[in-house]
N, C-alpha and C positions, 0 to 999 in steps of 0.2 A: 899571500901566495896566489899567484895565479892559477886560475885552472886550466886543467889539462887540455879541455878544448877549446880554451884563448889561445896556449901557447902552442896548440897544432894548426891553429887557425892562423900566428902569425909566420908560421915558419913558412905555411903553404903560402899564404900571398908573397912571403920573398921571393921563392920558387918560380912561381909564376909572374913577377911581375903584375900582382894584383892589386885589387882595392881591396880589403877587409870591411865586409859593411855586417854591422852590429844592428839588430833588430828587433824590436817590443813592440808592446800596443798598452790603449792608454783609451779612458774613455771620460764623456761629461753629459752629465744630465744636466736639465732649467733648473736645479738649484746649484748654487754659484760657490765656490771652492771659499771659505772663510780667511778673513785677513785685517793685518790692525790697520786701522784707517784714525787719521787725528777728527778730534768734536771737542767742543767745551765741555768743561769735567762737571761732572754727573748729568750728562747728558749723552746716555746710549746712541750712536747711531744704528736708526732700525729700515732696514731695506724689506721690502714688498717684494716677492718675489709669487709666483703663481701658483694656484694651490695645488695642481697637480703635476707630480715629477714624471708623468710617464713620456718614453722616448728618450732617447739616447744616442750622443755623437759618438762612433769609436774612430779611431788612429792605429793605423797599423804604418807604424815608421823605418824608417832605416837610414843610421850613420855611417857613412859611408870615409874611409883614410887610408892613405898612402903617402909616403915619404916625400919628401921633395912636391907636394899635387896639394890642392887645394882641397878640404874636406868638402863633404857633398851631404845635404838631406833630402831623402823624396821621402814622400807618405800618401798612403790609400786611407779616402774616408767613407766608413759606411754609417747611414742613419738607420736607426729604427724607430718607427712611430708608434709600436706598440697593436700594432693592426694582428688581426688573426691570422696565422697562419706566416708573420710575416719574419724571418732570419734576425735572431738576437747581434750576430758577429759576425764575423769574417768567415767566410768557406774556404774551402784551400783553391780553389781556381783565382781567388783575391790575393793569395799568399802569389800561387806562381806570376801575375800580374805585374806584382812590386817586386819580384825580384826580375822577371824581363825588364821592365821600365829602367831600372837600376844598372841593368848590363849594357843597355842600348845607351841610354845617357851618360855611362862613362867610360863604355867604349875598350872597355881593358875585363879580362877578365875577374872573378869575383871569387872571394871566398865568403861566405856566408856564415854568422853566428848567430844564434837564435835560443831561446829555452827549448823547455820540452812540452810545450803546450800540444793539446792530444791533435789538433786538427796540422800541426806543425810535421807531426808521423802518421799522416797517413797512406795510404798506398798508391795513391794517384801523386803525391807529391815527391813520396819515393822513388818512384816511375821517372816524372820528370827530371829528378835532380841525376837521376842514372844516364837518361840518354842526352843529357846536355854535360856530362863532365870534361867536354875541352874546354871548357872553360866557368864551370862552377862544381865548386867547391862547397860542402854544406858539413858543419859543427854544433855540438848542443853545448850552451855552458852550464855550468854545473848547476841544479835545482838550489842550492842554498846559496848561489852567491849572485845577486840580480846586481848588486854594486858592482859586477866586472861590465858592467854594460853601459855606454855612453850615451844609449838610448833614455834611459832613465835621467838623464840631465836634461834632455829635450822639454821630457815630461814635466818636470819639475820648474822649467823655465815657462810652459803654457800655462801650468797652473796659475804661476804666481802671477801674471800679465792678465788672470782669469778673475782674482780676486775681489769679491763683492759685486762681479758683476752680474745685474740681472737681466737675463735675455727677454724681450717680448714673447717668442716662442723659439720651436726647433731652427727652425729656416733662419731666425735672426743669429742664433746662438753658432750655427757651423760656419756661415758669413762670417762673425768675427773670427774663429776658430781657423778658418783661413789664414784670414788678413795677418793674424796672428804664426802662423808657421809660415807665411812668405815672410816674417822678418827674420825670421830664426834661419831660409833657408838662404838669403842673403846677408849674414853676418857669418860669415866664418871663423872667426874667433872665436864667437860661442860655443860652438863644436869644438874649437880646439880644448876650450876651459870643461866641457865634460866629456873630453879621452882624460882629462888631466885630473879632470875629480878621483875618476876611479885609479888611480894610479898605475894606470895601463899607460905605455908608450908604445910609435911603433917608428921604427930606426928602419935605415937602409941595412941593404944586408950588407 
């Protein structure tokens, strides 16, 4: 069953002749996401990777679809090196960022879906989403269903492209992590195969 605010979110981009862009975040540290890889039998392959995991890539993404249009992904990447003093994740002036980026690049207005992540309600982004409503739109999906999200197939497709690999350090590691979401943001079939994982469609009106 869909939730209620997928299916408020789709009726509004009918309304408006919008994009629906669907949004998560996703992160990677220097040790490298596990995966089966072929070796002659009884011989382990064992990867080196660096002794310390401190520092972290995050992804704050967005899928972006409308009927008849070609599907869209942008995403903001923030590092952290672990330094004193220094922002774990994303602020919400990051969140407003990616969702201008978003409206400017496709040029149509936006309806916005997103969880209930606390920095996603706060009151400066509240503010914002108030005095930009001619043309956005903002919806929470429901806390127990992160599968309504096609954003989550993004993720799932960086992982597995991520598999066994060991970065030299941070710098190396977000350089691939790039290279790696410009292939995702120029295949658009792949977006179409996770709107399709979750069993969300979205039809002209």
């Amino acid at each position: 069953m869909e939730g209620r605010g997928v299916a408020a979110g789709k009726s509004a981009a009918a309304d408006l002749g919008a994009y629906i862009c669907f949004e998560d975040e996703a992160g990677q540290g220097l040790r490298p996401p596990k995966g089966r890889t072929w070796a002659p039998r009884g011989q382990t392959p064992v990867m080196r990777v660096r002794g310390s995991n401190r520092g972290r890539a995050s992804v704050a993404g967005v899928v972006c679809f409308k009927p008849g249009a070609r599907p869209h992904f942008f995403y903001r990447l923030h590092v952290w090196r672990g330094r004193k003093g220094e922002r774990k994740s994303f602020a919400w002036r990051d969140y407003r960022e990616l969702i201008v980026l978003a409206h400017h690049q496709l040029g149509t207005p936006i309806v916005w879906v997103w969880d209930n992540l606390n920095v996603h309600l706060t009151g400066e982004l509240a503010d914002f989403i108030a005095e930009n409503e001619e043309w956005l739109r903002v919806f929470q999906l429901p806390s127990y269903a992160p599968d309504l999200n096609p954003a989550e197939g993004v993720w799932s497709l960086l992982k597995r492209s991520l598999e066994n690999f060991a970065a030299a350090n941070l710098d190396h590691l977000v350089r691939v992590m790039k290279r790696k979401l410009k292939k995702i943001q120029y295949r658009p079939h792949l977006l179409d195969g996770c709107l399709a994982e979750t069993g969300l469609f979205i039809e002209p009106p």
